[in-house]
N, CA, C and O atoms as a GROMACS GRO file, in nm:
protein
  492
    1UNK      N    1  -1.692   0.337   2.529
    1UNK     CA    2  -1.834   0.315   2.542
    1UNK      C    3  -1.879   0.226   2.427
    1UNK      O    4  -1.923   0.257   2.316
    2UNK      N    5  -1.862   0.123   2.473
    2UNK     CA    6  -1.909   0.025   2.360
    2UNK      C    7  -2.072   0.014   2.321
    2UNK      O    8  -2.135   0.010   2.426
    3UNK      N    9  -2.161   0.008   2.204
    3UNK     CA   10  -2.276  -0.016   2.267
    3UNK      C   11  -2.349  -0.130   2.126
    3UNK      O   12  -2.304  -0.118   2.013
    4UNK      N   13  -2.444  -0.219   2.152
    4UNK     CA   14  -2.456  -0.300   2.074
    4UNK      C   15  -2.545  -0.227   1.931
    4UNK      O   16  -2.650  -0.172   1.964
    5UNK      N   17  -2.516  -0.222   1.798
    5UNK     CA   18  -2.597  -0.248   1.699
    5UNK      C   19  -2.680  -0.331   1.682
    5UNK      O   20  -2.656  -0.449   1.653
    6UNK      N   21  -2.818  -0.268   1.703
    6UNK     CA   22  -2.927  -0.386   1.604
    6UNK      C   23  -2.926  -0.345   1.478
    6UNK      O   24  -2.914  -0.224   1.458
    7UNK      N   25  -2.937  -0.437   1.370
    7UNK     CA   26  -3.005  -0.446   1.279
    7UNK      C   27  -3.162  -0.430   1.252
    7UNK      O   28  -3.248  -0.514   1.276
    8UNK      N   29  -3.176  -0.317   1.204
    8UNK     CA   30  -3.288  -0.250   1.096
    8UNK      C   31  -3.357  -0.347   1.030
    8UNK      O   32  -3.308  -0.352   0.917
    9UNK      N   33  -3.436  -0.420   1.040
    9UNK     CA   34  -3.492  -0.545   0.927
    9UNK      C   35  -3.596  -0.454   0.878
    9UNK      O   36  -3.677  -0.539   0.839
   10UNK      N   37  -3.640  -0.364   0.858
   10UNK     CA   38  -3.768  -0.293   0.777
   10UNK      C   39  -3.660  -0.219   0.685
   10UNK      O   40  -3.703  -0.204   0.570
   11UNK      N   41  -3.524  -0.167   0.706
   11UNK     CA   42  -3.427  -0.081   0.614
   11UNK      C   43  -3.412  -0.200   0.482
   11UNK      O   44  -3.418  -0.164   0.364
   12UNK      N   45  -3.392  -0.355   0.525
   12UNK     CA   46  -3.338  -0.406   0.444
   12UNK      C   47  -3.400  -0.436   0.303
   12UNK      O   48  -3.331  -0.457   0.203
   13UNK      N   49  -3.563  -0.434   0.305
   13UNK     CA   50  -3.632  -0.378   0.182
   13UNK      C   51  -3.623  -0.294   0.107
   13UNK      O   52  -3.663  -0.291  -0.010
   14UNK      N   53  -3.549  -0.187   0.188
   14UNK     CA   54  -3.566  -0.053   0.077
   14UNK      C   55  -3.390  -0.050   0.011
   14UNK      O   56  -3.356   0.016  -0.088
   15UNK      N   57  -3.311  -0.126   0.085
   15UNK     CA   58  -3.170  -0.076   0.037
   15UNK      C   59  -3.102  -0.160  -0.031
   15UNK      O   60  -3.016  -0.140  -0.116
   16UNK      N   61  -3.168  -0.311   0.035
   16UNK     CA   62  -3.055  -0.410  -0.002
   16UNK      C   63  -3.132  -0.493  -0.144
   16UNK      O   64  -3.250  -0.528  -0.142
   17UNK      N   65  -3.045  -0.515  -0.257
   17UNK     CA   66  -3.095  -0.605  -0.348
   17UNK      C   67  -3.204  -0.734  -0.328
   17UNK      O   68  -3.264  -0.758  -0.223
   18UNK      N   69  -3.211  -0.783  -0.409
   18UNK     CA   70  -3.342  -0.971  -0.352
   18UNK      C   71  -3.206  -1.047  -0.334
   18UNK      O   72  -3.195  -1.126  -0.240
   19UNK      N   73  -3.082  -1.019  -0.437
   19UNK     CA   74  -2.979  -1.110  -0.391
   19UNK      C   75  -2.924  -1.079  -0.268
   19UNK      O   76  -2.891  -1.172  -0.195
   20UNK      N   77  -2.911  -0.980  -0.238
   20UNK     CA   78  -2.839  -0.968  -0.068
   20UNK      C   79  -2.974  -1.029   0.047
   20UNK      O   80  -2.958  -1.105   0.142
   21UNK      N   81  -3.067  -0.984   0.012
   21UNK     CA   82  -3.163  -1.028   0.088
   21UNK      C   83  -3.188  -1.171   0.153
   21UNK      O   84  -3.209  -1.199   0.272
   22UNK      N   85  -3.180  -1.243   0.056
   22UNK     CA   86  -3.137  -1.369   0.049
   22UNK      C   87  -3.046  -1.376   0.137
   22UNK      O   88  -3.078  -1.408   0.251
   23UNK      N   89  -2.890  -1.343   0.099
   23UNK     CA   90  -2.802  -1.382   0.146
   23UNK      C   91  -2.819  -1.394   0.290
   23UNK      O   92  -2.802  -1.486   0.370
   24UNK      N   93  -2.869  -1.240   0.303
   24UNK     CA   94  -2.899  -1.159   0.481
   24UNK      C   95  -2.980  -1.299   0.588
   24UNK      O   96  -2.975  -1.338   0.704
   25UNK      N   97  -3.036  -1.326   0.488
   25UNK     CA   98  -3.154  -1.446   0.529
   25UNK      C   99  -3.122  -1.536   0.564
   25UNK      O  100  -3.199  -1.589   0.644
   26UNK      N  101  -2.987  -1.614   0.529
   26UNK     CA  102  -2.961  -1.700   0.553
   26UNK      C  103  -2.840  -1.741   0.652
   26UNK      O  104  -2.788  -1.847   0.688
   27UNK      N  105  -2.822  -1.614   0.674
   27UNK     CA  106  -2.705  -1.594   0.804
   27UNK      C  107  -2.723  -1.584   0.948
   27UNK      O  108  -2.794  -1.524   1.029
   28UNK      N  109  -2.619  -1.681   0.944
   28UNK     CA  110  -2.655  -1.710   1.148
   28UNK      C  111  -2.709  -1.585   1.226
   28UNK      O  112  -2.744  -1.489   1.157
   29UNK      N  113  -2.716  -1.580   1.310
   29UNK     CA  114  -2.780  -1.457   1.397
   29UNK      C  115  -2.609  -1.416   1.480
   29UNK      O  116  -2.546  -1.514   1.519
   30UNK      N  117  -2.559  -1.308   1.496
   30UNK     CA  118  -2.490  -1.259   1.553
   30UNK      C  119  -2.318  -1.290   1.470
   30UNK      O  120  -2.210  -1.304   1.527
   31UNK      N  121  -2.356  -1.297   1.278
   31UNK     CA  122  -2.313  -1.343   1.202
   31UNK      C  123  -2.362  -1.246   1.096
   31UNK      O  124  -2.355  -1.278   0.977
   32UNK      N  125  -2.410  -1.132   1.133
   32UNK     CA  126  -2.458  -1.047   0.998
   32UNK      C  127  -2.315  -0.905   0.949
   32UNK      O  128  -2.323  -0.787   0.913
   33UNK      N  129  -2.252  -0.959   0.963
   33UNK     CA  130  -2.166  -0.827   0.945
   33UNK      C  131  -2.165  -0.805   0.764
   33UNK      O  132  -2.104  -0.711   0.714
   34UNK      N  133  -2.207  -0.860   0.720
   34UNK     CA  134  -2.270  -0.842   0.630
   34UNK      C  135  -2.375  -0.686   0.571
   34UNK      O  136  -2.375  -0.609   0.475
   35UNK      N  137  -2.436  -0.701   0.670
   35UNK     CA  138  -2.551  -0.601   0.676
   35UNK      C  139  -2.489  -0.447   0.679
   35UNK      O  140  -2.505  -0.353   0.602
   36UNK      N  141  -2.416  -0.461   0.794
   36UNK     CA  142  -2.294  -0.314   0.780
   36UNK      C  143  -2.202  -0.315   0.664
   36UNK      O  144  -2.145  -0.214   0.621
   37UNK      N  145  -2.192  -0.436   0.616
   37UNK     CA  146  -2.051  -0.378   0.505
   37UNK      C  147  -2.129  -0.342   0.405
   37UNK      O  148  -2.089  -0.241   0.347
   38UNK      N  149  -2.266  -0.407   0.349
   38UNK     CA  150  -2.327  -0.357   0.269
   38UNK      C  151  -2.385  -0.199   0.258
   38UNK      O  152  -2.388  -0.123   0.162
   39UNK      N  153  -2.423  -0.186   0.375
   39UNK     CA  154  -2.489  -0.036   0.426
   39UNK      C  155  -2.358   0.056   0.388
   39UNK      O  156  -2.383   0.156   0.320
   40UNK      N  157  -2.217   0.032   0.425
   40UNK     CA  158  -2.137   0.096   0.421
   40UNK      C  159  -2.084   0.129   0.309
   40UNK      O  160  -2.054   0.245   0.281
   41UNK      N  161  -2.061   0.003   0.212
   41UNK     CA  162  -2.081   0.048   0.052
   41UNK      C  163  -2.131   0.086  -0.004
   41UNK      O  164  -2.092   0.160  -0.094
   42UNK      N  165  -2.261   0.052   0.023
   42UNK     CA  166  -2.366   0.150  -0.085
   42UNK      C  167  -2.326   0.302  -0.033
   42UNK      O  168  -2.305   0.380  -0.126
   43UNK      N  169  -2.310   0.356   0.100
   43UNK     CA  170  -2.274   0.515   0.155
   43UNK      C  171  -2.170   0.564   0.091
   43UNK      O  172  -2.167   0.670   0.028
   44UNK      N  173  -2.050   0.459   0.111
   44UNK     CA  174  -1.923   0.486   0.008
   44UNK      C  175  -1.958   0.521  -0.115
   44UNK      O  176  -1.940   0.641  -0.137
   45UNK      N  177  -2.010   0.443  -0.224
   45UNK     CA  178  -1.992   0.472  -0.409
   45UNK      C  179  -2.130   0.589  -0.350
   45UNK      O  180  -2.128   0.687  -0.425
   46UNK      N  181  -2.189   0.597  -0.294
   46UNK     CA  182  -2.290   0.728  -0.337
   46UNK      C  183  -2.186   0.869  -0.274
   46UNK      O  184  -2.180   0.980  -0.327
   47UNK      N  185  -2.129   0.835  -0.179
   47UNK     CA  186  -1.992   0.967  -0.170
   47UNK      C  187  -1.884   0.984  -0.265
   47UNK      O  188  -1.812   1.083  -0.276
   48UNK      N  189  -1.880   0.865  -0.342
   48UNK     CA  190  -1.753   0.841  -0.468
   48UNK      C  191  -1.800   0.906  -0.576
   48UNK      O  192  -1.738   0.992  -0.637
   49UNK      N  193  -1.932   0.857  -0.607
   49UNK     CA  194  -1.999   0.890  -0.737
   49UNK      C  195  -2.118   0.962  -0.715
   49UNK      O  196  -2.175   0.934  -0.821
   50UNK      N  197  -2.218   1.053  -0.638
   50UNK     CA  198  -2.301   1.111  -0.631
   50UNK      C  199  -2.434   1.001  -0.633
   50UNK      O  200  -2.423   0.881  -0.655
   51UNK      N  201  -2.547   1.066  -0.607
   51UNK     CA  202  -2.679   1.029  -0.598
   51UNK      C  203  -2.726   0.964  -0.469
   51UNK      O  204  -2.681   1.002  -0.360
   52UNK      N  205  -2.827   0.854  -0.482
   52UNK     CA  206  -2.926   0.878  -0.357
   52UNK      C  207  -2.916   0.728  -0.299
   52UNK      O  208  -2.942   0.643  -0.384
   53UNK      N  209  -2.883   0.679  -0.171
   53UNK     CA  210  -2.893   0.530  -0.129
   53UNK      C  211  -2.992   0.452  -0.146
   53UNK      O  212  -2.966   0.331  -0.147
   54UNK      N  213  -3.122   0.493  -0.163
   54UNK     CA  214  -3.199   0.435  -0.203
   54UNK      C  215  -3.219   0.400  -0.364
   54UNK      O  216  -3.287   0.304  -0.400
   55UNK      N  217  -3.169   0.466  -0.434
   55UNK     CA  218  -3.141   0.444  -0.569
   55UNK      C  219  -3.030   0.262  -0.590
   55UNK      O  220  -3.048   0.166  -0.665
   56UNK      N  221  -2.940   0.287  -0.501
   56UNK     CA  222  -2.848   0.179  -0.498
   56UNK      C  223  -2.905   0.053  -0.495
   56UNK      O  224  -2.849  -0.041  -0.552
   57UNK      N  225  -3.036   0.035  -0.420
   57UNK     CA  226  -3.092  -0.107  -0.403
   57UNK      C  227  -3.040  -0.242  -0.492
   57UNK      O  228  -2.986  -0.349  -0.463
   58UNK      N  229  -3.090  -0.176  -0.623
   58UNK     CA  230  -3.037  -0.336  -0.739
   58UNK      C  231  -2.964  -0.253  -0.816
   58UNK      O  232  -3.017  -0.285  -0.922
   59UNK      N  233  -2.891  -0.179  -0.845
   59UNK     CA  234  -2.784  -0.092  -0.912
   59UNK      C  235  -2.638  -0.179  -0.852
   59UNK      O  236  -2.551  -0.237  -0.916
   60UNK      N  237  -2.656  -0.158  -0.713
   60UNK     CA  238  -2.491  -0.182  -0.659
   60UNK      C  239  -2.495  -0.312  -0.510
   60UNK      O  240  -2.541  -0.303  -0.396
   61UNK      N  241  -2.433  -0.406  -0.572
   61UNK     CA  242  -2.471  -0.542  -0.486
   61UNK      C  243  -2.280  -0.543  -0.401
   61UNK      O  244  -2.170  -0.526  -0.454
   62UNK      N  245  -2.316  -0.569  -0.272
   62UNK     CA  246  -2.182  -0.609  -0.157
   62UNK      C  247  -2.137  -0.677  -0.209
   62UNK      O  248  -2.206  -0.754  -0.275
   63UNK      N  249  -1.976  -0.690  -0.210
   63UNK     CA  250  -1.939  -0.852  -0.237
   63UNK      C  251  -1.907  -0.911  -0.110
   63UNK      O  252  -1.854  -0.861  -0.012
   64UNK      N  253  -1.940  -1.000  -0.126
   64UNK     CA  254  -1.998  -1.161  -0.025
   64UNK      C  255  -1.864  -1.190   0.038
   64UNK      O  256  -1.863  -1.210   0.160
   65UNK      N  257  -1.710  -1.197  -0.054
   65UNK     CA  258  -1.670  -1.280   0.002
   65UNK      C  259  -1.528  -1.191   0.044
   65UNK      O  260  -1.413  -1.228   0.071
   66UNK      N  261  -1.582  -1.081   0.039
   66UNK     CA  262  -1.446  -0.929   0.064
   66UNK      C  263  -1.361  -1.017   0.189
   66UNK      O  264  -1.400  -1.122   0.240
   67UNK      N  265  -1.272  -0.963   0.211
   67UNK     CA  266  -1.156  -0.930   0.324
   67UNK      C  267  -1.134  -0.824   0.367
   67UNK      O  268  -1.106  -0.737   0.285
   68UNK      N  269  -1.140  -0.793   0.490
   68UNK     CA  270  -1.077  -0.690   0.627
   68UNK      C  271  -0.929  -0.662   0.565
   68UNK      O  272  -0.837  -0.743   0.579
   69UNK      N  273  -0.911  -0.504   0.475
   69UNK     CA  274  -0.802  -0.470   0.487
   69UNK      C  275  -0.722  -0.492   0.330
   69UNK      O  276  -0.623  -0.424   0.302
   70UNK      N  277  -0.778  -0.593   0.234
   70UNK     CA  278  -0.766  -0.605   0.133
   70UNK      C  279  -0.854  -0.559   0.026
   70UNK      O  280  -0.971  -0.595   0.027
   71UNK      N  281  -0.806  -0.481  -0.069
   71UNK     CA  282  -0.850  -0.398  -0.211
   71UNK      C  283  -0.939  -0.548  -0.260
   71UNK      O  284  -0.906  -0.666  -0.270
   72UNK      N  285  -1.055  -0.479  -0.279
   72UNK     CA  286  -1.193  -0.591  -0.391
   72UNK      C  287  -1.225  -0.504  -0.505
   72UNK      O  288  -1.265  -0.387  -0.497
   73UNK      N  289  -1.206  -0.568  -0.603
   73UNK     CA  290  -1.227  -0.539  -0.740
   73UNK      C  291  -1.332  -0.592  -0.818
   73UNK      O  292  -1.316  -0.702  -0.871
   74UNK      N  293  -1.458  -0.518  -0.837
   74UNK     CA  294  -1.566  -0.565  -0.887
   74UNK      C  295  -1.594  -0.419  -0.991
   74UNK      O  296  -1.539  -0.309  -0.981
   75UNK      N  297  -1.704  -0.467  -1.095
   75UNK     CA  298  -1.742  -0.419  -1.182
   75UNK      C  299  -1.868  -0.428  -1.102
   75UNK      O  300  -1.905  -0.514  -1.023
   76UNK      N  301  -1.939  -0.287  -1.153
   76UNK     CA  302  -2.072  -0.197  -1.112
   76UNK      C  303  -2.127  -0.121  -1.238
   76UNK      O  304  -2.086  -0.006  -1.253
   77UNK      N  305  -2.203  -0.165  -1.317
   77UNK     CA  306  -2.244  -0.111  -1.399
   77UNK      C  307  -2.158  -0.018  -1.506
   77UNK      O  308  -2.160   0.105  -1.509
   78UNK      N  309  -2.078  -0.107  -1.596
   78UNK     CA  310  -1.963  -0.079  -1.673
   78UNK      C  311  -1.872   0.015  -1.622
   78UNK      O  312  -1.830   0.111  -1.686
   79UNK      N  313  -1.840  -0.015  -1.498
   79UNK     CA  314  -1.738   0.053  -1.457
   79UNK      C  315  -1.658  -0.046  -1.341
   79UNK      O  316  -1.724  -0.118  -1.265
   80UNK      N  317  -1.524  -0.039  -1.338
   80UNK     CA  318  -1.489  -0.098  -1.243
   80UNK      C  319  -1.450  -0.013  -1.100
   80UNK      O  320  -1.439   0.109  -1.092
   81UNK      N  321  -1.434  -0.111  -0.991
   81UNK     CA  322  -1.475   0.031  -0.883
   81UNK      C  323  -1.376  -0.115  -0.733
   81UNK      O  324  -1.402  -0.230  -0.696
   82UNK      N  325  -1.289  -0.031  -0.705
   82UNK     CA  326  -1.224  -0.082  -0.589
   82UNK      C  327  -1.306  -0.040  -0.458
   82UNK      O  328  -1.402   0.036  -0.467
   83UNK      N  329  -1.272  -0.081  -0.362
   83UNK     CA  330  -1.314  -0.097  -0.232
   83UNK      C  331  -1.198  -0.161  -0.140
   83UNK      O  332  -1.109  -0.241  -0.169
   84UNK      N  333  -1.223  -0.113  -0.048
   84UNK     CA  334  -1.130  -0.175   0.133
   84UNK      C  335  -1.228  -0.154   0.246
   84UNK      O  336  -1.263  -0.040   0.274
   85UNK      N  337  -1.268  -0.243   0.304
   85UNK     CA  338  -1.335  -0.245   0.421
   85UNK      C  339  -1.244  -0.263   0.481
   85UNK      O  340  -1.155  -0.339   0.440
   86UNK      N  341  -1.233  -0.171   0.648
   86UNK     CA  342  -1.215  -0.234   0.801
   86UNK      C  343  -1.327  -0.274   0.863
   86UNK      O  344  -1.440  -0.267   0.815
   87UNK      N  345  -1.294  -0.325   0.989
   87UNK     CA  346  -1.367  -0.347   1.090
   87UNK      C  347  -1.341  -0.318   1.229
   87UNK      O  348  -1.234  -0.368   1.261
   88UNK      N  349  -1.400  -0.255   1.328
   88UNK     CA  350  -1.319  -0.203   1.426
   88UNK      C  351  -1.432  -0.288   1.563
   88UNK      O  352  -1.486  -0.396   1.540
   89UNK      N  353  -1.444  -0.231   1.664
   89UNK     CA  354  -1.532  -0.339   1.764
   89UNK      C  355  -1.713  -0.264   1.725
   89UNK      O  356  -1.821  -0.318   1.704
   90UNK      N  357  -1.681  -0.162   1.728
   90UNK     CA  358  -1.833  -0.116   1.630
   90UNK      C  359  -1.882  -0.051   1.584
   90UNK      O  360  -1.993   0.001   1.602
   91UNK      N  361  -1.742  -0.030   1.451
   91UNK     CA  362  -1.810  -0.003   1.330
   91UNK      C  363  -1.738  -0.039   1.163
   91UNK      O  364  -1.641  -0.110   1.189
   92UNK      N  365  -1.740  -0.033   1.112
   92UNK     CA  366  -1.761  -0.082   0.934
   92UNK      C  367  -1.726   0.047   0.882
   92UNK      O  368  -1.761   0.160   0.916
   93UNK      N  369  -1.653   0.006   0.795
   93UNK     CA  370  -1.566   0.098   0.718
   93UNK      C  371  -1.527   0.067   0.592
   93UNK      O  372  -1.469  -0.040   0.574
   94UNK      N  373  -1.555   0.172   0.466
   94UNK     CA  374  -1.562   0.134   0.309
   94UNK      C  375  -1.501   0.243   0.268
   94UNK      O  376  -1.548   0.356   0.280
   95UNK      N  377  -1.427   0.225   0.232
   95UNK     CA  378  -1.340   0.318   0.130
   95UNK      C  379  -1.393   0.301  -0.042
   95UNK      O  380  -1.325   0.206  -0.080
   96UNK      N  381  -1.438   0.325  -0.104
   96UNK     CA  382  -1.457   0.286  -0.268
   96UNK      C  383  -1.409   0.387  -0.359
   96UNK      O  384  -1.449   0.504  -0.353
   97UNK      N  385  -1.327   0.346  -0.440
   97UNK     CA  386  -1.238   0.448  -0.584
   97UNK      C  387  -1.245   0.370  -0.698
   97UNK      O  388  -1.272   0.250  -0.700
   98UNK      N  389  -1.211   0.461  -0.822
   98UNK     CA  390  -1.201   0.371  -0.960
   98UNK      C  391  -1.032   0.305  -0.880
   98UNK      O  392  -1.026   0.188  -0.842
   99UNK      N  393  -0.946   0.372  -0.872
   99UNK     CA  394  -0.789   0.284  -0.830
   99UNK      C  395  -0.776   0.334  -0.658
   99UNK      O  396  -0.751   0.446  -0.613
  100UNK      N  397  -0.794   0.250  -0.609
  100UNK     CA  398  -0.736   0.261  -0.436
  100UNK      C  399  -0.582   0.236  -0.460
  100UNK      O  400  -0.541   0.138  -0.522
  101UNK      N  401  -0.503   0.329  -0.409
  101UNK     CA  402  -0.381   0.338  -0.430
  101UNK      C  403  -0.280   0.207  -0.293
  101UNK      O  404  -0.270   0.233  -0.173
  102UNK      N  405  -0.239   0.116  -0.339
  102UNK     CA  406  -0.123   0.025  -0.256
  102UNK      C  407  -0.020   0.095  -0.154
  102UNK      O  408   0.044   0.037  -0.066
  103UNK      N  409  -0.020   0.200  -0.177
  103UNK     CA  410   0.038   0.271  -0.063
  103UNK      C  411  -0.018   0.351   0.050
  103UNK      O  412   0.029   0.450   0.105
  104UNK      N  413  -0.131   0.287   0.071
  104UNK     CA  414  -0.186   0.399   0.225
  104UNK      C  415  -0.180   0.312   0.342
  104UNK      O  416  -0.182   0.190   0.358
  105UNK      N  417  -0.167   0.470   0.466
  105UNK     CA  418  -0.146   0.424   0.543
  105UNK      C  419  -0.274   0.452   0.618
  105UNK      O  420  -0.315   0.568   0.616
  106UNK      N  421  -0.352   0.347   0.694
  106UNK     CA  422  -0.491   0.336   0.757
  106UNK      C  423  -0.466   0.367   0.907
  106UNK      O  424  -0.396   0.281   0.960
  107UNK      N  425  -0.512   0.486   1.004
  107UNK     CA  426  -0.565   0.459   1.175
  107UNK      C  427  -0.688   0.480   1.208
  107UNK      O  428  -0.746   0.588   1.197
  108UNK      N  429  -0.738   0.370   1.254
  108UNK     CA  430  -0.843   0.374   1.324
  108UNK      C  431  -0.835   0.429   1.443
  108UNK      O  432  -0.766   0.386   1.535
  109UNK      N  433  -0.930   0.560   1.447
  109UNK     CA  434  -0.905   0.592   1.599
  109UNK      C  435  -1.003   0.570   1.666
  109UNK      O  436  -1.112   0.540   1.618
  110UNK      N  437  -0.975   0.582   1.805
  110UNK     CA  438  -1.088   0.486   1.924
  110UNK      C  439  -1.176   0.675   1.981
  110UNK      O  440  -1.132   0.755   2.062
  111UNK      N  441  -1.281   0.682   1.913
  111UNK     CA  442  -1.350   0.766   1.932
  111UNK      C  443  -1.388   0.860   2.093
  111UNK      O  444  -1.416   0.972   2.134
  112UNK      N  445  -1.358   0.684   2.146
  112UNK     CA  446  -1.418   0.696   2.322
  112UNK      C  447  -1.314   0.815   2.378
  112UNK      O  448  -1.322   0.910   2.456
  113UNK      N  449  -1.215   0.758   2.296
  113UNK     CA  450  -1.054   0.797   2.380
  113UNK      C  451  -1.056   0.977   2.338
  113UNK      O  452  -1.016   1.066   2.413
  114UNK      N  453  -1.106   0.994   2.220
  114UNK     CA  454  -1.107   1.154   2.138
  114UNK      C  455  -1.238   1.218   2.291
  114UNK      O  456  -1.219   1.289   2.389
  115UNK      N  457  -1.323   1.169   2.254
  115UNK     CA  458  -1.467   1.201   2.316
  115UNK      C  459  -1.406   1.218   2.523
  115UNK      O  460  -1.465   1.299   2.596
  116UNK      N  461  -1.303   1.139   2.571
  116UNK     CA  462  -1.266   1.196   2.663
  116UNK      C  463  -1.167   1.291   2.689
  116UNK      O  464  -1.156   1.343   2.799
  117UNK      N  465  -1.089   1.320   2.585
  117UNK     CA  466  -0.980   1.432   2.577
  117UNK      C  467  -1.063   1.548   2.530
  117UNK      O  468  -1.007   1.656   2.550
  118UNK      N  469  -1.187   1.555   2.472
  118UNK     CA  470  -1.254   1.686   2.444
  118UNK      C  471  -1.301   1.680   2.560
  118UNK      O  472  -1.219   1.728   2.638
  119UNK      N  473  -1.396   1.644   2.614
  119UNK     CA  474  -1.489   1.640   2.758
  119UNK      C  475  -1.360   1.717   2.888
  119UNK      O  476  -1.394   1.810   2.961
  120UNK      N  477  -1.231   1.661   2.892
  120UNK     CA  478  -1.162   1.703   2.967
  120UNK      C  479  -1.082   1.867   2.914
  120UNK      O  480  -1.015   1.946   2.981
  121UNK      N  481  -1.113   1.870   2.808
  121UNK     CA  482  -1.081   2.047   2.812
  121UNK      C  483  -1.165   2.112   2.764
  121UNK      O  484  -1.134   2.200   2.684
  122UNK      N  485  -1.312   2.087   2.802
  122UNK     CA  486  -1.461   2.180   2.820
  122UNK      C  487  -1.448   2.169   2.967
  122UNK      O  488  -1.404   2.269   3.025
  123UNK      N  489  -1.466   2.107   3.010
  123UNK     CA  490  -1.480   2.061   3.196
  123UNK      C  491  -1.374   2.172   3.230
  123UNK      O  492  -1.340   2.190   3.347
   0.00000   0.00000   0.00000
């Protein structure tokens, strides 16, 4: 069950930095994946490190130029802090640690496929 994401444009005031804002702004239309990886990081370091997403706004900025599947290493307010995004058909995925360990193994599972093997042993 695939179904399309819109983008929130009233969320992006309260969460995203003036620099992401920008960025958000200037991206093609159906070209924002941006918007989820950011949403998804800021959810990540507030599950890593405690406190509130709205606090994150100008505290903790996306990086711009990440890769699907590869460890990003950025500094966040004297601390350094790894990250791995996936991407699946729809949805965004952030892992964030002080060390993401080189040896894991990642499955994405297809939810639809879980959601009909439960449905078929309630039925």
């Amino acid at each position: 069950m695939l179904c399309e994401r819109k983008i929130n444009k009233e969320l992006i005031k309260y969460f995203f930095s003036e620099e992401e804002q920008r960025y958000l702004h200037h991206l093609k239309e159906g070209k924002q994946d941006y918007y989820w990886n950011a949403l998804c990081y800021k959810e990540a370091y507030i599950k890593c490190s405690g406190g509130q997403i709205i606090n994150m706004k100008n505290r903790l900025v996306c990086p711009k130029d990440l890769q699907y599947g590869k460890v990003n290493r950025v500094k966040q307010e004297r601390e350094q802090i790894e990250s791995i995004f996936f991407k699946d058909s729809n949805y965004h995925i952030c892992m964030i640690s002080n060390n993401i360990s080189r040896k894991l193994t990642f499955e994405i599972l297809d939810m639809d496929v879980i959601y009909r093997k439960i449905e078929g042993l309630i039925s």
